[in-house]
C-alpha positions as CSV (number, residue, x, y, z in Angstrom):
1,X,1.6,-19.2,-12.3
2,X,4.2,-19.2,-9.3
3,X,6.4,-16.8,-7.5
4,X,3.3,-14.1,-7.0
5,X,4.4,-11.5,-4.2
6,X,1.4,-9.7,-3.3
7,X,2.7,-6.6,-2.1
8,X,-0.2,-5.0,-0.6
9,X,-3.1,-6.6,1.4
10,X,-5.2,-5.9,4.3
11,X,-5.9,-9.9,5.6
12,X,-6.7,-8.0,9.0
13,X,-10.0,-6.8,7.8
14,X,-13.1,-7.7,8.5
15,X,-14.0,-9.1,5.1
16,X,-11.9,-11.6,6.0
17,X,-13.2,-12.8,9.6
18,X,-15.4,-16.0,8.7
19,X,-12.5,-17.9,6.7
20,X,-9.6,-16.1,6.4
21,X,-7.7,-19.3,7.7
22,X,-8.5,-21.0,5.5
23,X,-7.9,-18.7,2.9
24,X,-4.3,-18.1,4.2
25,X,-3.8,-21.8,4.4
26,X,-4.6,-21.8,0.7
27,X,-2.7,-19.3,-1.1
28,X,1.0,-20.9,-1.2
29,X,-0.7,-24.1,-3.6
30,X,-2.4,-21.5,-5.4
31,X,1.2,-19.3,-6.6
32,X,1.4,-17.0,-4.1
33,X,5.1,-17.2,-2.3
34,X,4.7,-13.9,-0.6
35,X,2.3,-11.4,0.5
36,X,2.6,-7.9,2.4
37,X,0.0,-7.4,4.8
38,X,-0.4,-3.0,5.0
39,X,-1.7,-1.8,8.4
40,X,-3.9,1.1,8.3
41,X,-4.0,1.8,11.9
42,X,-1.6,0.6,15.2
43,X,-4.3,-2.0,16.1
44,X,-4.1,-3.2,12.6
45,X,-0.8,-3.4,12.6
46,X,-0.8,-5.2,15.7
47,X,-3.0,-8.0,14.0
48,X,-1.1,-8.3,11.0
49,X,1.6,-9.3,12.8
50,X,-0.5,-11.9,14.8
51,X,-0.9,-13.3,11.0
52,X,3.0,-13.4,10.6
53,X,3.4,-15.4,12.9
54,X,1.1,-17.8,12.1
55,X,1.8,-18.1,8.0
56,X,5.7,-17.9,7.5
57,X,5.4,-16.3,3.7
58,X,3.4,-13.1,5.4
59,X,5.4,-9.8,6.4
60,X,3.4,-6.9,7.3
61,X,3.9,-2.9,8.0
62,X,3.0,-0.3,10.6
63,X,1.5,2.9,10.5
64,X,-1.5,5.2,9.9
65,X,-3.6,5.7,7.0
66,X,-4.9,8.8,5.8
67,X,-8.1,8.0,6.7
68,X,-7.4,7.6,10.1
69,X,-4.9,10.7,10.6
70,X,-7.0,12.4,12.7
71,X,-6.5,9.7,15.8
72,X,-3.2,9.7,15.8
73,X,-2.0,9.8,19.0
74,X,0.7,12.4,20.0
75,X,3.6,9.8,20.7
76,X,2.6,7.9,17.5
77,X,6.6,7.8,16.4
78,X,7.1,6.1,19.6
79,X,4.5,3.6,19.6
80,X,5.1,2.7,16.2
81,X,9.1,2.2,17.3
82,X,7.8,-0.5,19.4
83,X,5.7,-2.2,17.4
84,X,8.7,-2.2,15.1
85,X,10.9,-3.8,17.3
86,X,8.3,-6.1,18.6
87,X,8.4,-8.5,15.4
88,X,11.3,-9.3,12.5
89,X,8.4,-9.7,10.6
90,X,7.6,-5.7,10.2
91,X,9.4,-4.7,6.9
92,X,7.7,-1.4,6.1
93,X,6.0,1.8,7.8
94,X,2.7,2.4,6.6
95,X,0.1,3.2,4.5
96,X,1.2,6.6,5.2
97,X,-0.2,9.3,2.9
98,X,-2.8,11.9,1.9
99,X,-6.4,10.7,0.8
100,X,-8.0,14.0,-0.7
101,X,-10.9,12.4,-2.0
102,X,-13.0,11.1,1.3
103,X,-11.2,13.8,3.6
104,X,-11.8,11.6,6.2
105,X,-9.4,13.6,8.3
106,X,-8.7,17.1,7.9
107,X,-6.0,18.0,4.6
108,X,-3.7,19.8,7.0
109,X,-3.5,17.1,9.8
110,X,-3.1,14.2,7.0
111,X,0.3,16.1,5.9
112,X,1.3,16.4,9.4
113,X,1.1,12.8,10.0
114,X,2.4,11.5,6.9
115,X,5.4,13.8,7.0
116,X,5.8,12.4,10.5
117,X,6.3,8.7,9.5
118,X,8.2,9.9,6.3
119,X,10.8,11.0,8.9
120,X,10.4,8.3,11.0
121,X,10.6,5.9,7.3
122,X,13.9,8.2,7.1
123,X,14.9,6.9,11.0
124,X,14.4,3.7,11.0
125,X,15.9,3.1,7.6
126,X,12.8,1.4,6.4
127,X,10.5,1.7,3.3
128,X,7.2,3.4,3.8
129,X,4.3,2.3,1.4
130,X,2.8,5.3,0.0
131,X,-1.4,6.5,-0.1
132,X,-1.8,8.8,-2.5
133,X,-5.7,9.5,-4.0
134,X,-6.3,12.9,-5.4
135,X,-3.6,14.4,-3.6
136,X,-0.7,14.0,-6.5
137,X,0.9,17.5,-6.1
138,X,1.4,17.3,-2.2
139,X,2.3,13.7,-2.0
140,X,4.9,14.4,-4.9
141,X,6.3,18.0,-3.2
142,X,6.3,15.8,0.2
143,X,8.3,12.9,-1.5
144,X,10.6,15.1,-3.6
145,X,11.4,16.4,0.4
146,X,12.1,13.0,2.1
147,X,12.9,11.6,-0.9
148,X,12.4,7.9,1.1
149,X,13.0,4.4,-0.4
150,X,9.1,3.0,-0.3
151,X,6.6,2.4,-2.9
152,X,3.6,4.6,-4.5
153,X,0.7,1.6,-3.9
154,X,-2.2,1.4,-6.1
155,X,-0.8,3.8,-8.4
156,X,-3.5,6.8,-9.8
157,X,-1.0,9.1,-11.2
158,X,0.3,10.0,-14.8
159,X,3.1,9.3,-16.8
160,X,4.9,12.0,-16.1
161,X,4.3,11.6,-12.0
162,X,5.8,7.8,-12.0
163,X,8.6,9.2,-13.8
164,X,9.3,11.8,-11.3
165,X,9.1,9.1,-8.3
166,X,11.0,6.5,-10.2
167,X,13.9,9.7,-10.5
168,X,13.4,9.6,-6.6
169,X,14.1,6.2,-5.8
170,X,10.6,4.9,-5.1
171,X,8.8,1.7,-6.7
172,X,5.5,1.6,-8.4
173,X,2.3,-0.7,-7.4
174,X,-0.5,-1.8,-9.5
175,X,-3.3,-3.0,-8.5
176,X,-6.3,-5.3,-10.6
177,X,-7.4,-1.4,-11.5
178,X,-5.4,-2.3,-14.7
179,X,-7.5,-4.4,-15.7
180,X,-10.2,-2.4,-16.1
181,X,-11.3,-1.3,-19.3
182,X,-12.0,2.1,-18.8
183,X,-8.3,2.3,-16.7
184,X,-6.5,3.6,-19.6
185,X,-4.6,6.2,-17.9
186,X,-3.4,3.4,-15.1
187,X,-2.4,1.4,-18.3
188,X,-0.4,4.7,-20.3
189,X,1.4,4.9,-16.5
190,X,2.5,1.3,-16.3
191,X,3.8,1.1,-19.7
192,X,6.3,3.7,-18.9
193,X,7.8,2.5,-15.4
194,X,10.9,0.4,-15.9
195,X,10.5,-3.8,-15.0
196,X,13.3,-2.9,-12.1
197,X,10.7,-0.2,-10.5
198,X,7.3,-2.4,-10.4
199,X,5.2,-4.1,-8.1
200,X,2.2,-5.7,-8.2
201,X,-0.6,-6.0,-5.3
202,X,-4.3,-6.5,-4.9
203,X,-5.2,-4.2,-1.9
204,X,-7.7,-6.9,-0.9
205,X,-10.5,-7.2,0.0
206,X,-11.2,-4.0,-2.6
207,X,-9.9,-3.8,-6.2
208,X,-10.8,-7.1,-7.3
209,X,-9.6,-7.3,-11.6
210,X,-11.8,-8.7,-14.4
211,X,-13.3,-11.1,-14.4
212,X,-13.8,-11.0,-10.5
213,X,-14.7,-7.3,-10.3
214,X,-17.4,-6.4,-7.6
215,X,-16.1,-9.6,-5.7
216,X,-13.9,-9.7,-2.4
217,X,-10.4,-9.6,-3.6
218,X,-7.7,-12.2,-2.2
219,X,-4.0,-12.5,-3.8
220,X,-5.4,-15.4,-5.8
221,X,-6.9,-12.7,-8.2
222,X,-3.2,-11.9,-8.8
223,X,-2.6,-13.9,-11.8
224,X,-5.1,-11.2,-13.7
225,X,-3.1,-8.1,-12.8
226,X,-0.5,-9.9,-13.7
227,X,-1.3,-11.2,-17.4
228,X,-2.2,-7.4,-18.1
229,X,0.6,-6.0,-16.9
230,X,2.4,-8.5,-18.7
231,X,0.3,-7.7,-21.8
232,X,1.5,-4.4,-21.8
233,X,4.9,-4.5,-21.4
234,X,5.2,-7.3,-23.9
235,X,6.5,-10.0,-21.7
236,X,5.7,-13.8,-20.4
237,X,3.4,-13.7,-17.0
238,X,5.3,-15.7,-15.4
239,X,8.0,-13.2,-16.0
240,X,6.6,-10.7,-15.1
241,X,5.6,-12.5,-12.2
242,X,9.2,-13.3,-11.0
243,X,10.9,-9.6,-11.7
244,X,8.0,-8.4,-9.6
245,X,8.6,-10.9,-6.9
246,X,12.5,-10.2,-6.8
247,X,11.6,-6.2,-6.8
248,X,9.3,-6.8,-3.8
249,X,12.2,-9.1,-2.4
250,X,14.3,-6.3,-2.2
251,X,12.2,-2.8,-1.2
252,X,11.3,-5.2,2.1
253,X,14.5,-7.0,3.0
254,X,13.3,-10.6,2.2
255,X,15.4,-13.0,1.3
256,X,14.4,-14.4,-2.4
């Protein structure tokens, strides 16, 4: 398979400190022609743009997780600006969002801050790349407000949800959670968002698909996402792999 756009990774992590050189290096003769690396913090973001400029098929974001709401620092808007405008490479704010399931960060300051860079999304005319985990009703009320062009990542929701972002503008990712056996509700909301509204990421190091589950993830492990997806909406992988790579293409400005 060619033409895989891995719209979601975190190659600034840890996991990834013994070899990820080499597993960078690799990728492009494996399929993989482009690949979003998602800051979770302004350090992160910092290194994933140390990445882009070392590997010309990576872009990257900046922003705050969820998780890590509760350090954001009071002139976050403003630091994030610069980081911004510190690379061409930065395509995307984010992963911005709400995380209800950890509550690593108090509920009420995780909405301040993610309303914060939905604005600043708004400002900078930029997609933001949307964190939502048991927190469906706030993060849809929030987006229905911005209404922001972005994508829902590692989608959780129903049906009826995706239907209500896709109504909004906003693309839908899907991680190697689809394969899973017991992932029929993941499944039921993928068959119903249009080819034109899909994306497809790994989130590695986490969310490894069948057969690699329990491993680290890398956007290898693609294909397998991939050939589900493909399964059920009852077209080619490769297909499937080239409308999601042209969707990606155009949510982060990259030229095809």
């Amino acid at each position: 398979m060619t033409n895989i756009f891995d719209s979601h990774a975190h190659y600034d992590a840890r996991h990834f400190s013994e070899d990820c050189d080499e597993l960078l290096a690799s990728l492009p003769e494996r399929g993989v022609r482009f690949v979003l690396s998602a800051a979770d913090t302004l350090a992160s973001a910092k290194r994933a743009i140390a990445l882009t400029e070392r590997y010309d098929y990576i872009y990257c974001s900046a922003g705050i997780h969820p998780h890590n709401a509760k350090d954001a620092p009071a002139n976050m808007e403003a630091q994030i600006c610069e980081i911004v405008k510190s690379s061409p490479r930065v395509r995307a704010l984010g992963e911005a969002g709400l995380d209800y399931h950890y509550d690593f960060s108090p509920r009420e300051r995780q909405i301040e801050v993610f309303e914060r860079q939905l604005s600043l999304a708004s400002e900078l005319n930029l997609p933001i790349i949307v964190h939502d985990r048991e927190a469906h009703a706030d993060t849809l009320r929030l987006l229905k407000k911005y209404r922001p062009k972005g994508v829902v990542h590692c989608y959780s929701g129903s049906a009826e949800m995706a239907r209500e972002l896709i109504e909004i503008g906003l693309y839908i990712g899907f991680t190697g959670v689809v394969t899973f056996p017991s992932a029929k509700k993941v499944a039921v909301a993928a068959a119903s968002v249009p080819l034109n509204r899909l994306l497809v990421e790994t989130d590695c190091p986490y969310m490894a698909p069948v057969p690699n589950r329990g491993k680290r993830c890398d956007s290898s492990m693609l294909v397998y996402t991939i050939e589900s997806l493909a399964g059920i909406k009852g077209i080619e992988p490769q297909d499937l792999a080239d409308i999601t790579c042209q969707n990606a293409c155009e949510l982060f400005g990259i030229e095809s």
